[in-house]
C-alpha atoms as a printed R data frame, in Angstrom:
    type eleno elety resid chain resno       x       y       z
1   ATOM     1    CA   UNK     A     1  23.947 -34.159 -55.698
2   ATOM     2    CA   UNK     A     2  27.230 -33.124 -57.884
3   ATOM     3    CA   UNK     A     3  28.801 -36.251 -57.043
4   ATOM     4    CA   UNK     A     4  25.793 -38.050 -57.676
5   ATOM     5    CA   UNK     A     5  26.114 -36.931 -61.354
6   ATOM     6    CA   UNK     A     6  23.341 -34.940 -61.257
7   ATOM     7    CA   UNK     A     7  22.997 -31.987 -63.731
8   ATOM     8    CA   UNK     A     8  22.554 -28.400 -62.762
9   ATOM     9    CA   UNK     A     9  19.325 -28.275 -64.231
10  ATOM    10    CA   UNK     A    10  17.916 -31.454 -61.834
11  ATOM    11    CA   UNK     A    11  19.710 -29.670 -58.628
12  ATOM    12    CA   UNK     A    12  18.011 -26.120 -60.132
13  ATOM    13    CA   UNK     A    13  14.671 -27.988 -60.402
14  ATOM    14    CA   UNK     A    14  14.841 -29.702 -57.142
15  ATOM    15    CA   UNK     A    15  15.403 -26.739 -55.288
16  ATOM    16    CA   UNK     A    16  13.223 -24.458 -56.889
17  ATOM    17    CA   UNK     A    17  15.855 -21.959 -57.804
18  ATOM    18    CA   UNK     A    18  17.704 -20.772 -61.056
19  ATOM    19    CA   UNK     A    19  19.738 -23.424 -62.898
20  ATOM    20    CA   UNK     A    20  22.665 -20.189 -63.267
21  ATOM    21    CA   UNK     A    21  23.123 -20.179 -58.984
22  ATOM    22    CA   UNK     A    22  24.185 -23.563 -59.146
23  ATOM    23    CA   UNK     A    23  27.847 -24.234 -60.923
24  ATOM    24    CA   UNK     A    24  28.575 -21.141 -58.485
25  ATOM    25    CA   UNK     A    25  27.400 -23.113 -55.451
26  ATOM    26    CA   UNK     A    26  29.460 -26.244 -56.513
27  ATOM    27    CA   UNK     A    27  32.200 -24.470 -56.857
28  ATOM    28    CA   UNK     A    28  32.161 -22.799 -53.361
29  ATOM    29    CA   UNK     A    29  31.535 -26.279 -51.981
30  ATOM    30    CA   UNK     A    30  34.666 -27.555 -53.842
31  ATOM    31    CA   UNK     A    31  36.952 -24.754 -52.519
32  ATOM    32    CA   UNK     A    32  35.813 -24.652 -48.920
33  ATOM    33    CA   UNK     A    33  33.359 -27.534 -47.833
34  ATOM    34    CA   UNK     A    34  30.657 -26.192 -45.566
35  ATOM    35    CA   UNK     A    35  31.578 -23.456 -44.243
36  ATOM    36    CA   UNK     A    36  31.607 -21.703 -47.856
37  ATOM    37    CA   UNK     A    37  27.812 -22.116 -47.770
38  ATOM    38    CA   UNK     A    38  28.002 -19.422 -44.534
39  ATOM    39    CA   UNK     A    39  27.206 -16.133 -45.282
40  ATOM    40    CA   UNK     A    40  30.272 -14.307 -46.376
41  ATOM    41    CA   UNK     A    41  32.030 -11.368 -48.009
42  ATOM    42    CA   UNK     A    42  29.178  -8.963 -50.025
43  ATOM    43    CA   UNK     A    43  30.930  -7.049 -52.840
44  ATOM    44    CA   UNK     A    44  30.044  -3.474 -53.349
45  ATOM    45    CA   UNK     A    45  31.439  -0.482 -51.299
46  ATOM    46    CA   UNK     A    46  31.300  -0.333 -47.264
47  ATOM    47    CA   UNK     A    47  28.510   2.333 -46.113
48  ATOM    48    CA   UNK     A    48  30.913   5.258 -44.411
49  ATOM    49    CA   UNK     A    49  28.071   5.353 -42.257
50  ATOM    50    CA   UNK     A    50  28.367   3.824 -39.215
51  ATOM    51    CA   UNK     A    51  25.298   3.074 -36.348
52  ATOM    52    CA   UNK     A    52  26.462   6.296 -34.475
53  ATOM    53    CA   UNK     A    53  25.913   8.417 -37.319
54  ATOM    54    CA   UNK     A    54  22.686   7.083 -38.201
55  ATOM    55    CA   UNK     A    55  21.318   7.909 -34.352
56  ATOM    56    CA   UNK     A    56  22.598  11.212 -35.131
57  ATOM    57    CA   UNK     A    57  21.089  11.963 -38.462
58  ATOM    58    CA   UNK     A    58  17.859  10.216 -36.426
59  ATOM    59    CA   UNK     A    59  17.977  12.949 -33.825
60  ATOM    60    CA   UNK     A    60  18.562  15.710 -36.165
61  ATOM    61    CA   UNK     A    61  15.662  14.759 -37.818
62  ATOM    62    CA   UNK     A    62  13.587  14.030 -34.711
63  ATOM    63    CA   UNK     A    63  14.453  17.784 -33.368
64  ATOM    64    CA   UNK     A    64  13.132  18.975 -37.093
65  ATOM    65    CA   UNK     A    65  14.504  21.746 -39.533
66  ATOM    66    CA   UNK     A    66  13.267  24.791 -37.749
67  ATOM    67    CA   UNK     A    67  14.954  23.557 -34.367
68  ATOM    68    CA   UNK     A    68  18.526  22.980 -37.030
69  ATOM    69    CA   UNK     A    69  18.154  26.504 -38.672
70  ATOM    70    CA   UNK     A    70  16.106  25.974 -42.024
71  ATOM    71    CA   UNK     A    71  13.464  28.000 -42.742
72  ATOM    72    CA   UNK     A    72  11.429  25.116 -43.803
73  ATOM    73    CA   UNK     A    73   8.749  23.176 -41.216
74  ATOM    74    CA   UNK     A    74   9.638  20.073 -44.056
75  ATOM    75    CA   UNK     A    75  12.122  17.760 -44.786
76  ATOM    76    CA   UNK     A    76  12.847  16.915 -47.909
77  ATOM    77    CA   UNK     A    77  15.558  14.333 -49.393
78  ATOM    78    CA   UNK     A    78  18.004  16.713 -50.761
79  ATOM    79    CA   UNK     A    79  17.985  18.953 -47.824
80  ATOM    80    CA   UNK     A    80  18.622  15.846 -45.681
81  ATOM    81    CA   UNK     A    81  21.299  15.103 -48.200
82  ATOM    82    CA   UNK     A    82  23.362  18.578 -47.398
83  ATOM    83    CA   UNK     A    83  22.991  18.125 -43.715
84  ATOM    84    CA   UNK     A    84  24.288  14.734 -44.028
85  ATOM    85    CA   UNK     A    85  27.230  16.421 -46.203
86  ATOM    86    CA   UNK     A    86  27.679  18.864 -43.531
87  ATOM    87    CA   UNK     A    87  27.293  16.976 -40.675
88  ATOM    88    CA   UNK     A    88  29.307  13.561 -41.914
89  ATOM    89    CA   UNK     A    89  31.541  14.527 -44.023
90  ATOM    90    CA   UNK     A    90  29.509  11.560 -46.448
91  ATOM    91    CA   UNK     A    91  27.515  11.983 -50.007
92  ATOM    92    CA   UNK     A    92  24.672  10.235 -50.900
93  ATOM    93    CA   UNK     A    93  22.578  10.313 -53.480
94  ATOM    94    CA   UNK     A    94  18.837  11.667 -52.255
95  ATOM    95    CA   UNK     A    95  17.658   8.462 -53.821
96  ATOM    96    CA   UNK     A    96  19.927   6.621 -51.721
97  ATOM    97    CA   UNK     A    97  18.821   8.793 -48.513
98  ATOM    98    CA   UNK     A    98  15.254   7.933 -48.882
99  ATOM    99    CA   UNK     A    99  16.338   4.433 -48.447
100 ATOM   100    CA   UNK     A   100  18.316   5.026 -45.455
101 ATOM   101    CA   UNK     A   101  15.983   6.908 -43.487
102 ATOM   102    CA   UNK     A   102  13.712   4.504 -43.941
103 ATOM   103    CA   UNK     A   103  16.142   2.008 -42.502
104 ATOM   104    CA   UNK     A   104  16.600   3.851 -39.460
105 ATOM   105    CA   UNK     A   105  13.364   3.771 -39.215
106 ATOM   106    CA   UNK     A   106  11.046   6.982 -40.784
107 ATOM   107    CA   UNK     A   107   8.776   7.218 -43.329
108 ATOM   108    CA   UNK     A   108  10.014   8.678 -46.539
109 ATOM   109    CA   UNK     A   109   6.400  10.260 -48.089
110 ATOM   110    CA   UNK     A   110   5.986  11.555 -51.272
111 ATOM   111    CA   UNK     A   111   4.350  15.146 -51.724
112 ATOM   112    CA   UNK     A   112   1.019  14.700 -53.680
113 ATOM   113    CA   UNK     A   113  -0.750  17.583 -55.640
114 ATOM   114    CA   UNK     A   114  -4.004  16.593 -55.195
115 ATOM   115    CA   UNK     A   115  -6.923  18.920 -53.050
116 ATOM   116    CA   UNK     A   116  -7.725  16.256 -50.011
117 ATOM   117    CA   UNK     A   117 -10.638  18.792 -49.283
118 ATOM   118    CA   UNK     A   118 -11.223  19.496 -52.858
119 ATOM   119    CA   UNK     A   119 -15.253  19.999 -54.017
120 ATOM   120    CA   UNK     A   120 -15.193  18.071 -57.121
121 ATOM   121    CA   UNK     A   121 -18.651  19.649 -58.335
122 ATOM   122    CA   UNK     A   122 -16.796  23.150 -57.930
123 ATOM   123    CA   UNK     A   123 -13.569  21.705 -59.876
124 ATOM   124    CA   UNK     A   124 -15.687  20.502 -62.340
125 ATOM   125    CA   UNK     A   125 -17.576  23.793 -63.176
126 ATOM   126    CA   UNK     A   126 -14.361  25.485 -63.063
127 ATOM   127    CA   UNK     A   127 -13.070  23.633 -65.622
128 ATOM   128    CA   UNK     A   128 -16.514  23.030 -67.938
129 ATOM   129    CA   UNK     A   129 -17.321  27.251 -67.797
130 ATOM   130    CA   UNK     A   130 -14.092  29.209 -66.451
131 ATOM   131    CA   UNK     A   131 -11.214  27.757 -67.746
132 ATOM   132    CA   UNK     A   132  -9.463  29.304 -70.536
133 ATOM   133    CA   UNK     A   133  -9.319  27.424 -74.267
């Protein structure tokens, strides 16, 4: 469509994407035809984690932190985070963890302080009569 003349808005608009992607994809197509459209080189630091570490931070996990030592029945991100210190020889960020784990495939759940089996009549009189001003 370049070579047709046509502007990098009409190409943006045609293809339903933002006019900015498009000098970068002309340019691509100018230095390497075809094949630069392939998926290629991602920019940003290679994971030090590899699959075999990731099956065994999974069964670490599986066995649970009583069965690796902690005195904890839970697992929380930053404890996860020193094991995979420990274990690895790798830092991550517990941010970052959550979003690993959930990659190899857990659920990452957030600790809520809300009752479940809370009587909301009884929390209500509690706080109306007995608690303090």
């Amino acid at each position: 469509m370049s070579i047709e003349r046509h502007t990098s808005g009409d190409i943006a608009g045609l293809l339903k994407v933002n006019r900015t992607n498009v000098p970068g994809w002309i340019h691509t197509w100018n230095e390497h035809g075809a094949d630069g459209s392939l998926e290629g080189h991602r920019s940003g630091r290679r994971s030090g984690f590899n699959p075999e570490d990731k099956i065994g931070l999974g069964d670490i996990i599986e066995s649970g932190p009583i069965a690796y030592g902690l005195n904890t029945g839970v697992w929380t991100s930053k404890i996860i985070t020193q094991i995979i210190e420990e274990e690895f020889g790798i830092g991550f960020h517990p941010g970052h963890v959550r979003k690993l784990l959930k990659e190899i495939g857990f659920s990452v759940q957030r600790s809520t302080y809300k009752l479940v089996h809370a009587d909301i009549r009884k929390k209500n009189k509690w706080i109306r009569y007995t608690y303090p001003n």
